[in-house]
N, C-alpha and C positions, 0 to 999 in steps of 0.2 A: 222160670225164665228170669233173667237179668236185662234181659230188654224189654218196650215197649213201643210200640209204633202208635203214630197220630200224624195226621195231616200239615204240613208246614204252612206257617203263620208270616206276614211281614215283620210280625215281631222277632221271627227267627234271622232275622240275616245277619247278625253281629255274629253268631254261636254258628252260623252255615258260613259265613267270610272266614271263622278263625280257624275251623276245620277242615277247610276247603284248602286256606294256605300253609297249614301245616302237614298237610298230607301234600303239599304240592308233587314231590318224588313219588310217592307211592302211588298216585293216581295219572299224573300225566304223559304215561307212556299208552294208557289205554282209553282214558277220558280227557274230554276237552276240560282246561283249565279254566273256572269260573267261578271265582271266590265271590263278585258280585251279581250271581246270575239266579237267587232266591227270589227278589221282586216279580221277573218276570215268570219264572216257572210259578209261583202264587197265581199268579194273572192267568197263568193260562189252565189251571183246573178245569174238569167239563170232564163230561159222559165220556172222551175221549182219551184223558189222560187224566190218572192220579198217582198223587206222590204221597209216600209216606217214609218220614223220617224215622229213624231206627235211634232211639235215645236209654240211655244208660239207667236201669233205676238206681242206682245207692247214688252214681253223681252228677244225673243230667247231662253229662256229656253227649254228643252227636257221635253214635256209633259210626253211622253209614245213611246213605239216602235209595232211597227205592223208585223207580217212575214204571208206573205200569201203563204203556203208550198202545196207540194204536187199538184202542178196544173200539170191537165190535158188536153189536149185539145182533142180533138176530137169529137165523139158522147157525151163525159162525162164533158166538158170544167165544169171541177170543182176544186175547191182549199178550201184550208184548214186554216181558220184564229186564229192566236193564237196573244195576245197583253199582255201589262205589261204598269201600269203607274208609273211613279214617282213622287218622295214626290218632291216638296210640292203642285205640284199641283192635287195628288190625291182627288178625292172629290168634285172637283169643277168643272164640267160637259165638261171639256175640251176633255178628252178623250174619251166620246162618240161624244161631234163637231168632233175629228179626226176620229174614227173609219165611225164614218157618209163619210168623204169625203173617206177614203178606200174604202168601201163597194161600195160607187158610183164610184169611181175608177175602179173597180174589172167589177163593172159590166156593164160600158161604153165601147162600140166599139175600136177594137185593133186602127182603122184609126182617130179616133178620143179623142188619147192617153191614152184609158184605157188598162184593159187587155182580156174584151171582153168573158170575163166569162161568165157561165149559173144558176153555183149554187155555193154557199159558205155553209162552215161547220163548226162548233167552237164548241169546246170539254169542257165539262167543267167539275172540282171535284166537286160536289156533293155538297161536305163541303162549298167551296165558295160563300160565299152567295152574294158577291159584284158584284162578274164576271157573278152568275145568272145573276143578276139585271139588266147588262149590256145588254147581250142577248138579256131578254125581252123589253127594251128599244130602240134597235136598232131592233125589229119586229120579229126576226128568234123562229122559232117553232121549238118546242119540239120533237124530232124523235123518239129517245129511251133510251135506257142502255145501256154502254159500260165494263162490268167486266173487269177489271185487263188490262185497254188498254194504260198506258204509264208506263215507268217504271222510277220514280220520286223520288229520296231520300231514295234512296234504297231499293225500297217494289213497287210493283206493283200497281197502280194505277184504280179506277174506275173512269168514267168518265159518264156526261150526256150527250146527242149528237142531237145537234141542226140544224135547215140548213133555208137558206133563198134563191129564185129565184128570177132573174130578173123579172119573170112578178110579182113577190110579193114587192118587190123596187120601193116604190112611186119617188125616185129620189130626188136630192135635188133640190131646185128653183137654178136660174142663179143667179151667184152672180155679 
């Protein structure tokens, strides 16, 4: 792998501001724009939301960001995965090496530092044909339609809605 994932720090917001605005083009036709919005995604970690940053190993760079929202546990141990990469290393298969180690993350045993999940979910517009791409790449199957399910740039959003299980998670080899 050439990436690694870890949890975002306060001390990341210079290196998530400069990534954030350097990708401004590439991300804010699908993601809200928010070079300063690291503080509070920190603050709000919990049982309910975690984020993991996707960072470059040869140069530290911030590949992408990952937030897996909405988890549940119980009967339903499900969560909701939304990502964004950044320039320059969009296109160069790094962000699915990170989304691979989330996903494996997600769906690893709480005692054995994942988060011990059952199903993951990932939303996607329609229009984007790249974030498709990604989906089918990383295995998860097609569920349905979502009309008018986020509200994005001011207009209601549709959405296509994807999901993958653990026993569907061939897993990654030991590295």
């Amino acid at each position: 792998m050439r990436v690694e994932i870890r949890a975002p720090r306060h001390s990341d917001a210079d290196l998530y501001r400069a990534a954030v605005t350097r990708s401004r083009e590439h991300i804010g036709e699908w993601n809200p724009y928010e070079p300063e919005g690291l503080p509070d995604l920190v603050h709000r970690q919990g049982e309910t939301l975690r984020t993991f940053l996707i960072l470059d190993r040869e140069d530290g760079g911030l590949v992408g960001s990952c937030n897996v929202a909405n988890i549940v546990r119980g009967r339903f141990c499900n969560g909701a995965l939304g990502y964004t990469s950044y320039v320059p290393y969009a296109g160069t298969g790094r962000m699915t090496e990170g989304l691979q180690l989330v996903v494996d993350t997600c769906f690893r045993a709480r005692e054995r530092g994942g988060l011990g999940l059952h199903r993951l979910e990932i939303n996607v517009r329609p229009e984007n044909k790249r974030s498709l791409a990604m989906v089918e790449r990383l295995g998860f199957r097609h569920e349905g339609f979502s009309p008018r399910m986020l509200f994005l740039d001011n207009a209601w959003r549709d959405h296509e809605r994807f999901a993958l299980t653990v026993e569907e998670w061939p897993g990654l080899p030991p590295q």
